[in-house]
Structures are given as C-alpha cells and as structure tokens.
N, C-alpha and C positions, 0 to 999 in steps of 0.2 A: 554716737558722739554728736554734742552741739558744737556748729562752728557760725562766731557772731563778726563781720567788720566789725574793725572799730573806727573811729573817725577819718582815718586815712584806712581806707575800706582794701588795701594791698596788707594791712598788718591783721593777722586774725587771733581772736580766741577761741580757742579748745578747749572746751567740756567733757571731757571722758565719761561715757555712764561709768558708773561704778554701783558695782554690787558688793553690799555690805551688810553684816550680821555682827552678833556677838562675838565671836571670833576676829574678826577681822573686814579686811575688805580687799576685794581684788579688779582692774580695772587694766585693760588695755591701753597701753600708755604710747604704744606706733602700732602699727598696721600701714604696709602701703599702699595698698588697694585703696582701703577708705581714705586716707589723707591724699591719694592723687583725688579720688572722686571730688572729696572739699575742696579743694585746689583748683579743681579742673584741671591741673596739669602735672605734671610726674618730678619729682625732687629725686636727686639723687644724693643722699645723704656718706659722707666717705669718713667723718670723724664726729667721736662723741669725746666729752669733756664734762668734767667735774669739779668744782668748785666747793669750796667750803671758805667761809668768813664769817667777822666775828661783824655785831651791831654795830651799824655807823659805817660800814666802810662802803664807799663807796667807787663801784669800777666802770668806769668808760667816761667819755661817750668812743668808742671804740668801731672802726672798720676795716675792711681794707681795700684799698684803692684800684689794685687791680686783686684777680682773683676773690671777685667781692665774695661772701659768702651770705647764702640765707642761713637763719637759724631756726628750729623748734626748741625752746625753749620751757624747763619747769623747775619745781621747788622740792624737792623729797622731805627735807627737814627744813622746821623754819619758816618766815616771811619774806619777801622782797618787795619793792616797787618798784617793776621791772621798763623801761621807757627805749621808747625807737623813734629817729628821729631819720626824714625823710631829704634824704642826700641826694636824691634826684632832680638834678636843672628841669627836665623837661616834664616832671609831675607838678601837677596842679595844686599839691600840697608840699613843697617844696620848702625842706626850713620848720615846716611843721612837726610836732613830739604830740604823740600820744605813749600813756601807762597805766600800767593797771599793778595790782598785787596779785600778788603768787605766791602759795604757800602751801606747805604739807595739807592744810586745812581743808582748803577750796580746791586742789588738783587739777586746778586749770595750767593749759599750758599757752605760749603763744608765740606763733610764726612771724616772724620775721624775713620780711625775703631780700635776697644782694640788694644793693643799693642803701641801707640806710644803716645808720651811728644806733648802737647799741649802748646800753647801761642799766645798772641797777645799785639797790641803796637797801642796804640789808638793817629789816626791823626791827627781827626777833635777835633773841641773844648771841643766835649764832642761824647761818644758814648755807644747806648744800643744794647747787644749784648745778642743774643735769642739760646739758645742748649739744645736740647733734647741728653737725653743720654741710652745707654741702660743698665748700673745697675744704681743702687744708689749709692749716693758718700756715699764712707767709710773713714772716714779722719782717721782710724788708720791703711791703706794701703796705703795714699795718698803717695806721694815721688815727689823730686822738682830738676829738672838740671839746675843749673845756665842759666842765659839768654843768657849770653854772654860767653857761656864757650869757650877755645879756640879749643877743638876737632872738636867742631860742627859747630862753626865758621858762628852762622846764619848772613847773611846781612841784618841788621834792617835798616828800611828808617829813614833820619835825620828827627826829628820832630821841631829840635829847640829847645829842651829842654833837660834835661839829664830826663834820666827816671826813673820816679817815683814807686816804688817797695814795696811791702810788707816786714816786716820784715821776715816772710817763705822764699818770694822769693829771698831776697838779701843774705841768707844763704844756698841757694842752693845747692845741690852736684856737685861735674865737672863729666866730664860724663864716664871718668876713674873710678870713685867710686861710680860711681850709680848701685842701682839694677836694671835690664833688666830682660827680658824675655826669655826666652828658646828658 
C-alpha cells in the first residue's frame, strides 16, 4: 500500500495495491498491522458504516465534539469529493480543508483522524461510501460547519446541480461559531 500526506500531512492517502486481470480485481482494503506501520500508531477501529446517495448531495461538514472519531474512509461504487477540515486550535493548519476524489475507479481511500470536520459531495449518479470509525457516533456530541462556509472557503467541484443537503446540514454553524478543539 502507498500511503501520501496531504497538505495537512495528519490526513493521508491510501493506495491499495491491487491486483487485477480479466476477471476482476482483488485488493486489501484494511489490514492492521500495515495501517498501524503507515500510521505509526495503532487505531482502534469499533464501527463501520455505509452510505449510499444520489449526485449532488452533499453531507457534512460533520464531527463530534467530544468522542471525536478518526475515520478510514472509501468509495465502492461511484465518485466523491471527499474534504477534511482541521478543527484543531493548537495545529498549525488550523481552519485549513484539504480533498481529494474517491471512487470505485481509483480505490483510494483516506484517513482522517479525531480532530477534524468531515464531508463529501457525490459526482457520479449515485455513490456508496464505506468508513470505519474509531468511536461510536454519539449524536449528542455530533456538531455540523456549514458546507460552504466563507472562513473555510472549501472549493467544491461543479456537479451541475446545486446540492442537495440535509435539513442538519443546511443549518450548519459558520466556523466562527463552531465548537473546536483544544
């Protein structure tokens, strides 16, 4: 497995070899051993989750405040423009979003750890999106930063559609008024 920082060098991407022929293809999608190795340190992963949405919808930016959770993160069917945004007072990237695409295509996946706002913005016509997390969601810690707040100022790819939002998400906090981290 290739594992790349990306601009805030705490979020990574995951490359799976994958071996693939006529038939098909088959690819180690966890392993804990190697994901502590890449890590350098050990996640304990307690819930996976599945998602399925149609194009255009757009979910987060999503965390929670206490019981933060990391995530691994991927795409089985579909596209995304998956984005993490760094909720940490005391990192030096503070406030800053980096995103990448994930999709059945490319089978990358990408780590997330506690501490930061989570979202994505589905491309293809429809997309199932697979994450393991390492606590349990507590939805009376959960907390939601507007998508499009202007602080954070993420650049979401044109889908052609305006994006479709949960009533949570379209009442989101700006990131002015959000609770963060220490």
């Amino acid at each position: 497995m290739k594992v790349t920082p990306l601009a805030i060098p705490d979020v990574v991407l995951i490359e799976p070899q994958v071996f693939g022929d006529e038939r098909g293809f088959f690819f180690e999608s966890f392993n804990q051993a190697k994901f502590t190795t890449a890590l350098g340190q050990p996640q304990n992963f307690v819930q996976d989750n599945h998602s399925r949405s149609a194009k255009g919808v757009l979910r987060g930016l999503h965390y929670q405040i206490k019981q933060p959770q990391g995530k691994l993160v991927r795409v089985v069917r579909g596209a995304v423009f998956d984005v993490a945004v760094d909720l940490r007072k005391s990192s030096a990237y503070f406030g800053q979003w980096v995103g990448v695409e994930l999709s059945d295509v490319n089978q990358k996946q990408l780590w997330i750890p506690p501490g930061f706002g989570h979202g994505f913005l589905v491309l293809s016509e429809f997309a199932e999106f697979l994450y393991k997390t390492t606590e349990y969601y507590a939805p009376v810690h959960e907390r939601c930063i507007a998508w499009n707040d202007a602080t954070i100022a993420i650049n979401w790819p044109d889908t052609g559609v305006t994006p479709v939002l949960s009533p949570r998400d379209r009442a989101g906090d700006t990131f002015f008024n959000a609770e963060v981290f220490s």
